[in-house]
C-alpha positions in Angstrom: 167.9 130.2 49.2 164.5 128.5 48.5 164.1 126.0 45.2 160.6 126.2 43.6 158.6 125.0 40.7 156.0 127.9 40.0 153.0 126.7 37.9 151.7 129.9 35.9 149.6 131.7 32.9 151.8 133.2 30.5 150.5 135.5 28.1 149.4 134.9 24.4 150.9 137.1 21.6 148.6 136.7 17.3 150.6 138.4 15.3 150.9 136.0 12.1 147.6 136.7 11.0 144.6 138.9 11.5 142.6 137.5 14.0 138.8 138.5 15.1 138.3 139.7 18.7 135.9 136.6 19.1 139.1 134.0 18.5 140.9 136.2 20.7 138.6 135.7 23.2 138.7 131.9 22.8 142.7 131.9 22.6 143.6 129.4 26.1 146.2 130.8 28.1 149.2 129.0 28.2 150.3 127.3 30.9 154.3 127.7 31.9 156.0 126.1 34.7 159.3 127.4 36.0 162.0 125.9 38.4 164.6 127.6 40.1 165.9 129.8 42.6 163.3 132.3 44.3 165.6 135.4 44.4 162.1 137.9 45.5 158.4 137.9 45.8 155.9 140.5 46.8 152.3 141.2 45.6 153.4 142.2 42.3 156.5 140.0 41.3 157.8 137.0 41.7 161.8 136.9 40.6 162.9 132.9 40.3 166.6 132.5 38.4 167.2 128.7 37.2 171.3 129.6 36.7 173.0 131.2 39.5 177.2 131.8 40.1 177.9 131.8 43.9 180.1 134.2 45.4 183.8 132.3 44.7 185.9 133.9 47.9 185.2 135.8 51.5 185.7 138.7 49.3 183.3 138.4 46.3 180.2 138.9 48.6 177.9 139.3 45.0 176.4 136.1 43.2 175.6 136.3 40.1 172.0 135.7 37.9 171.1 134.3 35.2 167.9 133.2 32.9 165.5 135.2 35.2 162.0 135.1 35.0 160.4 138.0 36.5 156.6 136.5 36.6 153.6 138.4 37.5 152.7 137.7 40.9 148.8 137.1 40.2 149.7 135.2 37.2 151.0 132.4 39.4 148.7 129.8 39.7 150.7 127.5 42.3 153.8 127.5 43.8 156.1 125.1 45.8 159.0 124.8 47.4 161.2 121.3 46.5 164.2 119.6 47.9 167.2 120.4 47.6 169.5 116.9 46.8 
């Protein structure tokens, strides 16, 4: 299973006070970076987990997820694979 850091926009949510289109328009996307395990990735999502629970015994074939981020595919600005230590 692949480690990555994914560099990517996340979206931008006003709601603590009225705001007018125009400072909407200037609102800078936020850039997010996430590291972790890249569980899937197609054209429309990208599934990376950074907590993960290996199968124990022969006979618990399922590991387990957790803290997934389910990122937009074109949202992802760069992505990389690192070294696992």
């Amino acid at each position: 299973m692949k480690i990555v850091k994914a560099k990517w926009l996340d979206a931008a949510t006003r709601n603590d006070v009225a705001v007018d289109i125009r400072e909407a328009m200037d609102e800078p996307l936020v850039v997010a970076e996430t590291i972790g395990y890249l569980l899937f990735k197609d054209k429309e999502r990208t599934i990376i987990s950074s907590f993960i629970f290996p199968a124990q015994k022969e006979i618990d074939r399922i590991t387990g997820y957790k803290t997934i981020h389910i990122i937009p595919t074109g949202a992802i600005i760069k992505i990389k694979e690192l070294k696992e230590v």
